[in-house]
HTML snippet that shows the backbone in 3Dmol.js (N, CA, C, O; Angstrom):
<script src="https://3Dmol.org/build/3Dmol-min.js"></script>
<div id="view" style="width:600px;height:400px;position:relative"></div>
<script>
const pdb = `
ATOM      1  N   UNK A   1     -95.736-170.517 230.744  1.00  0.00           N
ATOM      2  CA  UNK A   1     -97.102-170.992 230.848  1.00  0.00           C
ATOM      3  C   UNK A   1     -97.854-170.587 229.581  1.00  0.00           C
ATOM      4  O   UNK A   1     -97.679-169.410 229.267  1.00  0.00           O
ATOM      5  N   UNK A   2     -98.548-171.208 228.888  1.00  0.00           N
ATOM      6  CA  UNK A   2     -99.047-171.223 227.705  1.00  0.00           C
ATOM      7  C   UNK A   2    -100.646-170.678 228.166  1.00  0.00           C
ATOM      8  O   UNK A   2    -101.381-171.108 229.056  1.00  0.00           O
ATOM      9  N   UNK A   3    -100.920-169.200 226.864  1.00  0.00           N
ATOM     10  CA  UNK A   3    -101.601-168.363 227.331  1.00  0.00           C
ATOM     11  C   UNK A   3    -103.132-169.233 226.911  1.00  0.00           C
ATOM     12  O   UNK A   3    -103.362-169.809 225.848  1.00  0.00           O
ATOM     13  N   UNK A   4    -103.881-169.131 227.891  1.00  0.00           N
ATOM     14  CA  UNK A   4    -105.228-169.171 227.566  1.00  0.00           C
ATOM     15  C   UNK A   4    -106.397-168.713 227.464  1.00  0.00           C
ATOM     16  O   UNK A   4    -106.871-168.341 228.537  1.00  0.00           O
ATOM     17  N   UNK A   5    -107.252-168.564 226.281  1.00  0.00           N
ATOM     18  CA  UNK A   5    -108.663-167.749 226.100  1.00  0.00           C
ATOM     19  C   UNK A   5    -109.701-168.332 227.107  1.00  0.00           C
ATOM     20  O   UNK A   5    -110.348-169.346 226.845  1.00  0.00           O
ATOM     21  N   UNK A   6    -109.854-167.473 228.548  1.00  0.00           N
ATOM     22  CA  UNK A   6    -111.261-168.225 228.996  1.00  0.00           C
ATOM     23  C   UNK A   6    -112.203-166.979 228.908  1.00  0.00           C
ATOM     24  O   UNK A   6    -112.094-165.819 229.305  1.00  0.00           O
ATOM     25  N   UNK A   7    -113.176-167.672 228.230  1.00  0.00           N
ATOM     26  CA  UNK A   7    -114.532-166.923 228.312  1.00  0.00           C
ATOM     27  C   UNK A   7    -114.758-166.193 229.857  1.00  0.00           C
ATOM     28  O   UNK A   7    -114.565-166.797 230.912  1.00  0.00           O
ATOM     29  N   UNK A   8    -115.237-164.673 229.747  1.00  0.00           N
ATOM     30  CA  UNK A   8    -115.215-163.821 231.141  1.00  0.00           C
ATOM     31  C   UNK A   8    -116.691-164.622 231.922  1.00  0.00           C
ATOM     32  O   UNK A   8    -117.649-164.987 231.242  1.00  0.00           O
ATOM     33  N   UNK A   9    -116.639-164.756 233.148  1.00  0.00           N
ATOM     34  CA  UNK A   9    -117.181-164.955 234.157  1.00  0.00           C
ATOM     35  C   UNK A   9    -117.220-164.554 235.163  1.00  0.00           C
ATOM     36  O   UNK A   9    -116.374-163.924 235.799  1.00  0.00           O
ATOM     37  N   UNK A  10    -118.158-164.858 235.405  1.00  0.00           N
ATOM     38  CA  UNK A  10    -118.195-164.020 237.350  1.00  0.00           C
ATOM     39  C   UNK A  10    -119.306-164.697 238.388  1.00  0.00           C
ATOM     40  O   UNK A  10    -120.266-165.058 237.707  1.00  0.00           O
ATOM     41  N   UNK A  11    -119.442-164.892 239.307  1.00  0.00           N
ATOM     42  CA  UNK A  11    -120.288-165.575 240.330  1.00  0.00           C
ATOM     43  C   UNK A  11    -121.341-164.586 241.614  1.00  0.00           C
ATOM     44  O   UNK A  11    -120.924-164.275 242.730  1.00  0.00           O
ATOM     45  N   UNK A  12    -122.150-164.392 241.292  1.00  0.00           N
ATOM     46  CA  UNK A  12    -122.677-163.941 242.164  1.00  0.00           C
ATOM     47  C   UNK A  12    -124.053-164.729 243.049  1.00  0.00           C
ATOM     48  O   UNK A  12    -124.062-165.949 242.888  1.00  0.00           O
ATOM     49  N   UNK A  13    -124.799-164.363 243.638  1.00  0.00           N
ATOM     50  CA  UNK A  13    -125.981-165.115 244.077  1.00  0.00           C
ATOM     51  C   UNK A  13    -127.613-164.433 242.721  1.00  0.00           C
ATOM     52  O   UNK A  13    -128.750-164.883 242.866  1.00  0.00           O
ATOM     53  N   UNK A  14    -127.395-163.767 242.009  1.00  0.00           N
ATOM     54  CA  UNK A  14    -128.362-163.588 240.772  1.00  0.00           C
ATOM     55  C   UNK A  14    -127.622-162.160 239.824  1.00  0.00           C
ATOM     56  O   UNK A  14    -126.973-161.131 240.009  1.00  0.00           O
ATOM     57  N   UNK A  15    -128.399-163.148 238.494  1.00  0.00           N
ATOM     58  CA  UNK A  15    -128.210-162.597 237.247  1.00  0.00           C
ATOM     59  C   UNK A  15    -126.824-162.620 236.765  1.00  0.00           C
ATOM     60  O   UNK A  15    -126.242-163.701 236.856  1.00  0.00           O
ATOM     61  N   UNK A  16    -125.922-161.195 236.055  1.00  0.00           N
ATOM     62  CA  UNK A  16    -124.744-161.483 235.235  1.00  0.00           C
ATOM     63  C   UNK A  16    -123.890-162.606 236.144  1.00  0.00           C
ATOM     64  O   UNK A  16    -123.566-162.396 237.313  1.00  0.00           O
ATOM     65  N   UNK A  17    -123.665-163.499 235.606  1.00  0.00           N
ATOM     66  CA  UNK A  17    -122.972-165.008 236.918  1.00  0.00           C
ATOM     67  C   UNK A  17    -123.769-165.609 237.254  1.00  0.00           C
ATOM     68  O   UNK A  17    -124.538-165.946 236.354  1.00  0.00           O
ATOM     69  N   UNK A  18    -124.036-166.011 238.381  1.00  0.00           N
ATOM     70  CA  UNK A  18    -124.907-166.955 238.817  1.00  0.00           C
ATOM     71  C   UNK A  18    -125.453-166.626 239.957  1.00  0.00           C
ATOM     72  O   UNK A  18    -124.936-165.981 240.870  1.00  0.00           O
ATOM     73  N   UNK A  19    -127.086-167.324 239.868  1.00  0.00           N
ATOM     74  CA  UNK A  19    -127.370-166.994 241.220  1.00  0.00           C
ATOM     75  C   UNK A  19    -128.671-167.864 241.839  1.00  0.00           C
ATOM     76  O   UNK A  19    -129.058-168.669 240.992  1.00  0.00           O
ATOM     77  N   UNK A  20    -129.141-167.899 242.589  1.00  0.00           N
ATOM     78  CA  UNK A  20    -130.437-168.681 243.351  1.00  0.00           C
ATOM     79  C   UNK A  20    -131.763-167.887 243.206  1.00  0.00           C
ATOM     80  O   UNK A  20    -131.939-166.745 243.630  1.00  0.00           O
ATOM     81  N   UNK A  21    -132.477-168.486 242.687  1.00  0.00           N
ATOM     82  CA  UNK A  21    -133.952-167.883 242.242  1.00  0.00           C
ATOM     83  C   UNK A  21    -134.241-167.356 243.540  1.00  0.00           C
ATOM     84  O   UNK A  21    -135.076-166.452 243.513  1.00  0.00           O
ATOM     85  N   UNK A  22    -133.716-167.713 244.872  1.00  0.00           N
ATOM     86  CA  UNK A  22    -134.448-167.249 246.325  1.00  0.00           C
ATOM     87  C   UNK A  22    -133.937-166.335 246.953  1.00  0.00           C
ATOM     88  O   UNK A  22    -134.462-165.866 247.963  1.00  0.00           O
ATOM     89  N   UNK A  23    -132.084-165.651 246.135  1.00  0.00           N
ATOM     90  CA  UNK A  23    -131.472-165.379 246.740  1.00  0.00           C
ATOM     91  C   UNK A  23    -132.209-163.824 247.250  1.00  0.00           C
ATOM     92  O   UNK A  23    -132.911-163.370 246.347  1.00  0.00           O
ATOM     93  N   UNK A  24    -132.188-163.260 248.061  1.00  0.00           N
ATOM     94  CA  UNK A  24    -132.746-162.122 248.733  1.00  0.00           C
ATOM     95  C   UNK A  24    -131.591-161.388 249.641  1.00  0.00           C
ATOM     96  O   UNK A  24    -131.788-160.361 250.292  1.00  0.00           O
ATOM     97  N   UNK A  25    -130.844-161.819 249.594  1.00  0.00           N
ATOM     98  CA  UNK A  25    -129.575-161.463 250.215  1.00  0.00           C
ATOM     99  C   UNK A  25    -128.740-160.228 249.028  1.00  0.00           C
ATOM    100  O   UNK A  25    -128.575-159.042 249.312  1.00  0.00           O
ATOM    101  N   UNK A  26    -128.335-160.841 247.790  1.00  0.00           N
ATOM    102  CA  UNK A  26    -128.253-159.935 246.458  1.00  0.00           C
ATOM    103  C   UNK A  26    -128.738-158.472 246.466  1.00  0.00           C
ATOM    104  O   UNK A  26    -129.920-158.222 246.704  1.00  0.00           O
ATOM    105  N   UNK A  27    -127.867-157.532 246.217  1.00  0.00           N
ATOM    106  CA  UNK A  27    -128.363-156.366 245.898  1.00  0.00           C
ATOM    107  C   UNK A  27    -129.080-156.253 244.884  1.00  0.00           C
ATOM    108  O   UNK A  27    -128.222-155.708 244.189  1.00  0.00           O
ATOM    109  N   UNK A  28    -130.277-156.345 243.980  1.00  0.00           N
ATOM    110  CA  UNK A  28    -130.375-156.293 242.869  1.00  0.00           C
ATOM    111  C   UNK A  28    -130.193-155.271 242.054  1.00  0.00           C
ATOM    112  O   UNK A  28    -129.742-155.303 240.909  1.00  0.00           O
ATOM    113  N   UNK A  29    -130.677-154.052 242.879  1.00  0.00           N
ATOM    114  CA  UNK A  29    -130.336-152.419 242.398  1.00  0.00           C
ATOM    115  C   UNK A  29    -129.355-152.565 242.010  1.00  0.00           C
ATOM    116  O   UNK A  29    -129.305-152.517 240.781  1.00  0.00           O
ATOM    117  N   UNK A  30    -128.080-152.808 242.710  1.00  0.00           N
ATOM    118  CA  UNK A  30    -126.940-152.775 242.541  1.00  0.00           C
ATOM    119  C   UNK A  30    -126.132-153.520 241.394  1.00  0.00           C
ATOM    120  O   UNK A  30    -125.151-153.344 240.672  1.00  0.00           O
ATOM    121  N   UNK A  31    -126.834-154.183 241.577  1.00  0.00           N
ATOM    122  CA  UNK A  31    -126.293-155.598 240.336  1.00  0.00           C
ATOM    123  C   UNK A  31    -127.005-154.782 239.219  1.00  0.00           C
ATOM    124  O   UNK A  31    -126.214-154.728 238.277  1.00  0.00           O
ATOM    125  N   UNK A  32    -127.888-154.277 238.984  1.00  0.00           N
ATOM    126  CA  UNK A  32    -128.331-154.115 238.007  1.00  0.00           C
ATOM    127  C   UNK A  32    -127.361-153.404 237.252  1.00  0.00           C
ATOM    128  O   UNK A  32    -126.873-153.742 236.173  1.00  0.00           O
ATOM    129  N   UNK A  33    -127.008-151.852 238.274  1.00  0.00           N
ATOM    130  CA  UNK A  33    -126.386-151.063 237.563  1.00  0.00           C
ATOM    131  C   UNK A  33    -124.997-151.669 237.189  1.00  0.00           C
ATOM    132  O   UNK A  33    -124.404-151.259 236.191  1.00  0.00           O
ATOM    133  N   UNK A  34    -124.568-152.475 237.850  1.00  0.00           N
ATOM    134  CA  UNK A  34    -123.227-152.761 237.834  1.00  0.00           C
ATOM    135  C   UNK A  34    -122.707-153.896 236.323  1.00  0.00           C
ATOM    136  O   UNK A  34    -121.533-154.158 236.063  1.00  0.00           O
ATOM    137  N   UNK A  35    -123.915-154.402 235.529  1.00  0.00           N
ATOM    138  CA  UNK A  35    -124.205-155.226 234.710  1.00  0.00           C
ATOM    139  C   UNK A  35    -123.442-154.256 233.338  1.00  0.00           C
ATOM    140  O   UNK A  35    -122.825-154.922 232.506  1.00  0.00           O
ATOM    141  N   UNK A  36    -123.494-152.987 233.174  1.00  0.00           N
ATOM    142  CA  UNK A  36    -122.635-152.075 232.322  1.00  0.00           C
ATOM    143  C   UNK A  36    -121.663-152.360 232.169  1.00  0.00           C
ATOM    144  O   UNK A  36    -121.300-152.328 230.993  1.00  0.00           O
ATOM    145  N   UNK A  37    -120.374-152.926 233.483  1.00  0.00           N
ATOM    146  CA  UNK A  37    -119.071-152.833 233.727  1.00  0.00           C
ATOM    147  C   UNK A  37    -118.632-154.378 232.890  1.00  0.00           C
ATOM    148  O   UNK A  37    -117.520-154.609 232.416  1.00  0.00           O
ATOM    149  N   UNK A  38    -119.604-155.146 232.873  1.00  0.00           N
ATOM    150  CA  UNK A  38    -119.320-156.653 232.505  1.00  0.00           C
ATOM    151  C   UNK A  38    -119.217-157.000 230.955  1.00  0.00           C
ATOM    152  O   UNK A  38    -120.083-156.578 230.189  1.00  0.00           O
ATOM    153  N   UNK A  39    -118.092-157.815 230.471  1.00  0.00           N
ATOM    154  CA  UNK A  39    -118.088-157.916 229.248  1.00  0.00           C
ATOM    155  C   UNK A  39    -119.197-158.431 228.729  1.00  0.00           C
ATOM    156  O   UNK A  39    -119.989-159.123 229.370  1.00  0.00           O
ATOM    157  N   UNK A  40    -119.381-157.938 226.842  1.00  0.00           N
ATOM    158  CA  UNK A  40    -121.362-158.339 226.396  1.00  0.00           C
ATOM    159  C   UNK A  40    -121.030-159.657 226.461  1.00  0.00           C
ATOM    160  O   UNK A  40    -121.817-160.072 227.311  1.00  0.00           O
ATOM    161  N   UNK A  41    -120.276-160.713 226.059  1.00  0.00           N
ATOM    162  CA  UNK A  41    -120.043-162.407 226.192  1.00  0.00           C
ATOM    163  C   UNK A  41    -119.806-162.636 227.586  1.00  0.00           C
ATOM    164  O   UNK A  41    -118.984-163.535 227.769  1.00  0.00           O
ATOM    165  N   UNK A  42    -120.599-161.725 229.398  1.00  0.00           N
ATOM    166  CA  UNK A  42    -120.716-162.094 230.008  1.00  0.00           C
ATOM    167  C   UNK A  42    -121.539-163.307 230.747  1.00  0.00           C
ATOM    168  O   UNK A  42    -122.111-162.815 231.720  1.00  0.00           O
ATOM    169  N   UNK A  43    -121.732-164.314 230.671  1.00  0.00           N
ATOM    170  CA  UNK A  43    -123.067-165.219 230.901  1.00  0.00           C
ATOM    171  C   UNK A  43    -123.639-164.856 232.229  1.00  0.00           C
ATOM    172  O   UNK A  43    -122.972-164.301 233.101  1.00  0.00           O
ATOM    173  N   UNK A  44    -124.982-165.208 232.367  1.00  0.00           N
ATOM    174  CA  UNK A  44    -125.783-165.430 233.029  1.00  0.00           C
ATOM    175  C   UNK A  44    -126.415-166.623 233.221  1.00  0.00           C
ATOM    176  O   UNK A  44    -127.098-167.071 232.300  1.00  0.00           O
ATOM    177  N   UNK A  45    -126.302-167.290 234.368  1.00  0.00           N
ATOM    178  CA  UNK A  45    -127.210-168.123 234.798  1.00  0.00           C
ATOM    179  C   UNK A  45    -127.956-168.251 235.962  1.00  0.00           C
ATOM    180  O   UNK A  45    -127.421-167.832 236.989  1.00  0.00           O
ATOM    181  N   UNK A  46    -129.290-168.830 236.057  1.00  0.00           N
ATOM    182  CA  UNK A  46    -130.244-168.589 237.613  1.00  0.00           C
ATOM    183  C   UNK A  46    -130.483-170.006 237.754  1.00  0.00           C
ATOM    184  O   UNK A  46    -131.083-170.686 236.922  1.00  0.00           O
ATOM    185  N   UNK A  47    -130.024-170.398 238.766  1.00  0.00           N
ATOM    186  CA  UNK A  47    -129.927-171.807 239.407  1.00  0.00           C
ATOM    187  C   UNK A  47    -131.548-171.662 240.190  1.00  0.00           C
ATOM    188  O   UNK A  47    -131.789-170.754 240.986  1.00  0.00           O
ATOM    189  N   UNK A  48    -132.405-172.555 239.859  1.00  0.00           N
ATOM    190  CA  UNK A  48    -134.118-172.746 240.281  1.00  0.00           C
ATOM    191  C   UNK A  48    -133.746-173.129 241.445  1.00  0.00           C
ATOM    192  O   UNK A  48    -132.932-174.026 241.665  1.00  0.00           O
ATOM    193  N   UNK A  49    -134.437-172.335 242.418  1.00  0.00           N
ATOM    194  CA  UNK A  49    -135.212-173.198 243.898  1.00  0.00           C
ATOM    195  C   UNK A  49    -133.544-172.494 245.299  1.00  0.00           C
ATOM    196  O   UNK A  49    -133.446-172.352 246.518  1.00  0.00           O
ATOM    197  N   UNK A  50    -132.742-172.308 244.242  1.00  0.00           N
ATOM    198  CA  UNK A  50    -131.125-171.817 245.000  1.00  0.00           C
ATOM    199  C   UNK A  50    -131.335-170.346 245.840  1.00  0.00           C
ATOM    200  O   UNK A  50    -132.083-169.422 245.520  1.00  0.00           O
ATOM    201  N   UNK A  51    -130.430-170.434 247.017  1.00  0.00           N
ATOM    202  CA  UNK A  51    -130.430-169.135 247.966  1.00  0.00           C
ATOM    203  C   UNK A  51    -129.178-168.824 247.665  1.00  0.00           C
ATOM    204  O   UNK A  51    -128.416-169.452 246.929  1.00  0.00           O
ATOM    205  N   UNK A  52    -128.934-167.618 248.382  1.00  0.00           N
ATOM    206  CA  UNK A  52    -127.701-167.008 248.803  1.00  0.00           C
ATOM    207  C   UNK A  52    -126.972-168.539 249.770  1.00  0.00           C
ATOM    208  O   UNK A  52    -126.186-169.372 249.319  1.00  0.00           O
ATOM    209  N   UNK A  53    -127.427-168.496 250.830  1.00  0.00           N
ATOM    210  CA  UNK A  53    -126.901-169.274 251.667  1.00  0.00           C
ATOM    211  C   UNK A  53    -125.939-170.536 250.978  1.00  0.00           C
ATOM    212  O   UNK A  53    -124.716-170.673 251.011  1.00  0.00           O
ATOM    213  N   UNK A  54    -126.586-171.062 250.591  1.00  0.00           N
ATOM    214  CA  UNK A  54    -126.614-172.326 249.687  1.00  0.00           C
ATOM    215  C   UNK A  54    -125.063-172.414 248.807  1.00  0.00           C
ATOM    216  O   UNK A  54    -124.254-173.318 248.598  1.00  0.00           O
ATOM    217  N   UNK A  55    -125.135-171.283 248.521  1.00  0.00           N
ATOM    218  CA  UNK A  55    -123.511-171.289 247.663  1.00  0.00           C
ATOM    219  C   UNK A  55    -122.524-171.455 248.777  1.00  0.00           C
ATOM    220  O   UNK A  55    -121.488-171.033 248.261  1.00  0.00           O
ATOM    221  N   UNK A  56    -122.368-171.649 249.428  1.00  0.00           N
ATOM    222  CA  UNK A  56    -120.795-171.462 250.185  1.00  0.00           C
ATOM    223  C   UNK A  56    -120.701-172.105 251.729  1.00  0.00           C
ATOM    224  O   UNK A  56    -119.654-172.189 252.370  1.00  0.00           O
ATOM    225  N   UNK A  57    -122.657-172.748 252.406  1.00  0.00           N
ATOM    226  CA  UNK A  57    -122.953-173.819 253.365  1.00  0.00           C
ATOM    227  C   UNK A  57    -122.299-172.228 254.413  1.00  0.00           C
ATOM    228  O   UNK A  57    -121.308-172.268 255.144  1.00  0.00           O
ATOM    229  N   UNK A  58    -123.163-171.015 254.190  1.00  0.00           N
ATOM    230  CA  UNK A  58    -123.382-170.035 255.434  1.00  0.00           C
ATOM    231  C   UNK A  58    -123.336-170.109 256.240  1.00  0.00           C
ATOM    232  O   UNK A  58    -122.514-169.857 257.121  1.00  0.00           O
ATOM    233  N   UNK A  59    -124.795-170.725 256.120  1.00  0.00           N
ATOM    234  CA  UNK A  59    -125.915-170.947 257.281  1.00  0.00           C
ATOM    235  C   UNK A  59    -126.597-169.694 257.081  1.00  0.00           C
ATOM    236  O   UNK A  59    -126.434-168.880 256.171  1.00  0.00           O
ATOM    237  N   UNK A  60    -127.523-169.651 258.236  1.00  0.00           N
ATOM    238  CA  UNK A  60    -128.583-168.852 257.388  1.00  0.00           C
ATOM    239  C   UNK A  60    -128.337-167.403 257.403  1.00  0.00           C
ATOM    240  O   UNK A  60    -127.591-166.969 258.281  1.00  0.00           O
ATOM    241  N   UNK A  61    -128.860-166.598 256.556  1.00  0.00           N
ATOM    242  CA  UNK A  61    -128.086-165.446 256.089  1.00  0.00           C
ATOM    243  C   UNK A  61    -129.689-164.543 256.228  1.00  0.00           C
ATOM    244  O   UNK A  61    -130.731-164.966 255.727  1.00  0.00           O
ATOM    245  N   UNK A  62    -129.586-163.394 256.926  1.00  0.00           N
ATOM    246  CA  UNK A  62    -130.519-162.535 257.188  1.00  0.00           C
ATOM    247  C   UNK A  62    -131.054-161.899 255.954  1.00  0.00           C
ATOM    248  O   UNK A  62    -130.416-161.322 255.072  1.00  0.00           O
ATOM    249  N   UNK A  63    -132.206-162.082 256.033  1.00  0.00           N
ATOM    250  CA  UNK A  63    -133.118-161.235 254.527  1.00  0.00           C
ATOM    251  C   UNK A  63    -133.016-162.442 253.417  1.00  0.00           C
ATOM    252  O   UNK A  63    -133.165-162.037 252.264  1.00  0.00           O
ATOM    253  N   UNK A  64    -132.826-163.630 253.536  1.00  0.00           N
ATOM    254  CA  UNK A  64    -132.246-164.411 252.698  1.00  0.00           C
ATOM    255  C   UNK A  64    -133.680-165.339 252.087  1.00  0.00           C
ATOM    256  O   UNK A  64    -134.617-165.485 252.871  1.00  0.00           O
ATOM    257  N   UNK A  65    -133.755-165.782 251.039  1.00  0.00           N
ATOM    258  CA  UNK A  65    -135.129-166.527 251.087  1.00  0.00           C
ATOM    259  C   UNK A  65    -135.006-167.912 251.296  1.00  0.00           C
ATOM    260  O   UNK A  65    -133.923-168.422 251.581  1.00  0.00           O
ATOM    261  N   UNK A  66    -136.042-168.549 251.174  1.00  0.00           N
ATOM    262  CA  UNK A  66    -135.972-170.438 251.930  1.00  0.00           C
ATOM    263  C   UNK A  66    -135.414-171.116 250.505  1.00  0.00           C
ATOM    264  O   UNK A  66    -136.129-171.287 249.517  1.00  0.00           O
ATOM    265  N   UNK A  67    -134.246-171.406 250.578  1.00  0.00           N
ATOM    266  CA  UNK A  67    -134.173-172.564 249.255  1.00  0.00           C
ATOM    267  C   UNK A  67    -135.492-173.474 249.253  1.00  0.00           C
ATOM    268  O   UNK A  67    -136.238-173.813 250.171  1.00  0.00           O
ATOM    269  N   UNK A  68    -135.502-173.825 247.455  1.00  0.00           N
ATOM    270  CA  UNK A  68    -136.629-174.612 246.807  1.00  0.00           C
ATOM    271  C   UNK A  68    -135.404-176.203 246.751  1.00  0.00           C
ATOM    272  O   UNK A  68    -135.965-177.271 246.503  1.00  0.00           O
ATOM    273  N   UNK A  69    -134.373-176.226 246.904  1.00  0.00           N
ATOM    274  CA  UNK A  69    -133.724-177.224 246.049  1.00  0.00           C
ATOM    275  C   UNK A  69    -132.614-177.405 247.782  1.00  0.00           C
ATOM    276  O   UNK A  69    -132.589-176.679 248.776  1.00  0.00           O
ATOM    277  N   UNK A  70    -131.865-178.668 247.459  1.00  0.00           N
ATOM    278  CA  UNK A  70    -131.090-179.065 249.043  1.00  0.00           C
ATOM    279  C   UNK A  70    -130.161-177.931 248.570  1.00  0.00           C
ATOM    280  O   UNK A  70    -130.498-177.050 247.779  1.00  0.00           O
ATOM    281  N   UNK A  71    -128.530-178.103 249.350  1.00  0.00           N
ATOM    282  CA  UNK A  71    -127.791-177.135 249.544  1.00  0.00           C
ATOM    283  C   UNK A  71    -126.477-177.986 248.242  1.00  0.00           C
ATOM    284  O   UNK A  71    -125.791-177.440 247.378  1.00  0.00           O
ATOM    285  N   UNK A  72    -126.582-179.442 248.631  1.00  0.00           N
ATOM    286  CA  UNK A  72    -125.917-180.179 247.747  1.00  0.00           C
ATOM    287  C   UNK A  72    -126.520-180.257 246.106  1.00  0.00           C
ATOM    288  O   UNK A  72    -125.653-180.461 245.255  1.00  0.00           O
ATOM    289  N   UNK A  73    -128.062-180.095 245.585  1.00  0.00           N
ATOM    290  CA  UNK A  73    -128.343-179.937 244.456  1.00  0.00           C
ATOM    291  C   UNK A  73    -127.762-178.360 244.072  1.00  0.00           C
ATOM    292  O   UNK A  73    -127.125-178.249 243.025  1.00  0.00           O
ATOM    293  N   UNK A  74    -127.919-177.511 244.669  1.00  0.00           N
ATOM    294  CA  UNK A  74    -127.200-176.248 244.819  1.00  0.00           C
ATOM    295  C   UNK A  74    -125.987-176.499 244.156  1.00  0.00           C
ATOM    296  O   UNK A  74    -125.973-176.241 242.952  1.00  0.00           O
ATOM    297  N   UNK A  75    -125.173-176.855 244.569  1.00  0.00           N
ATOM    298  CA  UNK A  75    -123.556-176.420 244.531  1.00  0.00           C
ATOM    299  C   UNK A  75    -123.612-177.710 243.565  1.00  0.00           C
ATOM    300  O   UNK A  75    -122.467-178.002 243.220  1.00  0.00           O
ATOM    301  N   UNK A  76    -124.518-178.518 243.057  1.00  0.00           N
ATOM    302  CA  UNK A  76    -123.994-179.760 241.977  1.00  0.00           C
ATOM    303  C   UNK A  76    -123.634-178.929 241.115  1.00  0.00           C
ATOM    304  O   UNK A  76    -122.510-178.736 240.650  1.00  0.00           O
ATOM    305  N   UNK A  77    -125.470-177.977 240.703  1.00  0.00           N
ATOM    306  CA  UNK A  77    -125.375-177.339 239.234  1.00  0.00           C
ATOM    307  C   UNK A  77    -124.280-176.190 239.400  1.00  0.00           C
ATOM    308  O   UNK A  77    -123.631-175.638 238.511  1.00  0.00           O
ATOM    309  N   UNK A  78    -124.257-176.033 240.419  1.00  0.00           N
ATOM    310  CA  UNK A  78    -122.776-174.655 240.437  1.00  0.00           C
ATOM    311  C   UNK A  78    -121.331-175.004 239.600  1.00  0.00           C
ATOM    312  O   UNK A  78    -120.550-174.434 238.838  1.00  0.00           O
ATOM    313  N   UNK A  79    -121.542-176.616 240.405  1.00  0.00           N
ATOM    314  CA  UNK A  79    -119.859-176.763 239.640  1.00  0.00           C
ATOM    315  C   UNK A  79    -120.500-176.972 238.360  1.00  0.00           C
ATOM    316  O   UNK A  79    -119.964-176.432 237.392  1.00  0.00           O
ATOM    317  N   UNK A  80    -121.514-177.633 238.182  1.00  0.00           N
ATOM    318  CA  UNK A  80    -121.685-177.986 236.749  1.00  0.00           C
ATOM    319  C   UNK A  80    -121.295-176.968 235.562  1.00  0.00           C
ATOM    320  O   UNK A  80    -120.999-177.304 234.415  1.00  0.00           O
ATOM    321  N   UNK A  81    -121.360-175.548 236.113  1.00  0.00           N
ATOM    322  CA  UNK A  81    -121.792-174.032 235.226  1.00  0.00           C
ATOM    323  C   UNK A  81    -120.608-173.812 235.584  1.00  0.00           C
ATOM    324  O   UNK A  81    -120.012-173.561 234.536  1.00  0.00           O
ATOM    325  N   UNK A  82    -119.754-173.739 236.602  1.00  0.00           N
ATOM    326  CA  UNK A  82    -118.095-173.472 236.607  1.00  0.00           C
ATOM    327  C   UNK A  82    -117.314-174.365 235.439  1.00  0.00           C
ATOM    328  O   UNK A  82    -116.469-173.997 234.623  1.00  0.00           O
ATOM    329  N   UNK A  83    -117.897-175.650 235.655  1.00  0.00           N
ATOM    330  CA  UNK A  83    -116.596-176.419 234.687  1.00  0.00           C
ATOM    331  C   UNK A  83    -116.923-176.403 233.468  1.00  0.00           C
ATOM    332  O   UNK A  83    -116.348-177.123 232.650  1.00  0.00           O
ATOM    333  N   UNK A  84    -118.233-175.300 233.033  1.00  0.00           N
ATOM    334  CA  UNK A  84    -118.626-175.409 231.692  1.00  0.00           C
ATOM    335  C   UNK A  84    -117.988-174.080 231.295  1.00  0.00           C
ATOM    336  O   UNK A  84    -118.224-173.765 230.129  1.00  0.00           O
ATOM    337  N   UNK A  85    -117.398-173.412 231.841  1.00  0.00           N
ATOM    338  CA  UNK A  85    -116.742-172.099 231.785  1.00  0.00           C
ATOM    339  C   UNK A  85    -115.687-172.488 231.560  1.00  0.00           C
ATOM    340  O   UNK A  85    -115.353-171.992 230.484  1.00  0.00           O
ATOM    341  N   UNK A  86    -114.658-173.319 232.073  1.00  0.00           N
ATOM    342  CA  UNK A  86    -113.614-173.035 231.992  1.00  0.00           C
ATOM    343  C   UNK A  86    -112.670-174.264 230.545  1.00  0.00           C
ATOM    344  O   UNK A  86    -112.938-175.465 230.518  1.00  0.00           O
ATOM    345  N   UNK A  87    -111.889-173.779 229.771  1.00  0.00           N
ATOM    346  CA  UNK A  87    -111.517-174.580 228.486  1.00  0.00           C
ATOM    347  C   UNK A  87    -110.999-175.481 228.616  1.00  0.00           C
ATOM    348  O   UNK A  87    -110.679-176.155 227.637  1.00  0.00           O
TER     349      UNK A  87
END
`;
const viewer = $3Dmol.createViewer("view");
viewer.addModel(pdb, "pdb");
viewer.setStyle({}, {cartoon: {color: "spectrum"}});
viewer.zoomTo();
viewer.render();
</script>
């Protein structure tokens, strides 16, 4: 199998990876500190109006905030930011 360079990634519901401006579910404390462990060419992206829920069709997820955007605009821009990751 012929080796390939993919840029490091990771997925979460906010900040280093990805996440939903609503998500409330996210540790953020946690994420914060944990942002050290991640390579510096780690990306970040924040999907507008997106929950926790929303990534993976939950249902509703306790402490979670109200998506701004459907569940399908959700997961468009998701794949959109996955297949822009990968070579």
């Amino acid at each position: 199998m012929k080796k390939r360079h993919m840029p490091p990634f990771c997925i979460f519901s906010q900040r280093k990876g990805w996440f939903g401006s609503e998500d409330h579910v996210l540790n953020m404390t946690n994420l914060e500190k944990g942002r050290g462990y991640l390579p510096e060419k780690a990306a970040e992206y924040r999907i507008d109006g997106g929950n926790h829920a929303q990534f993976g069709n939950y249902g509703v997820q306790k402490g979670d905030g109200e998506a701004l955007i459907s569940a399908a605009e959700q997961q468009k821009q998701m794949k959109a930011l996955i297949l822009s990751a990968l070579p």
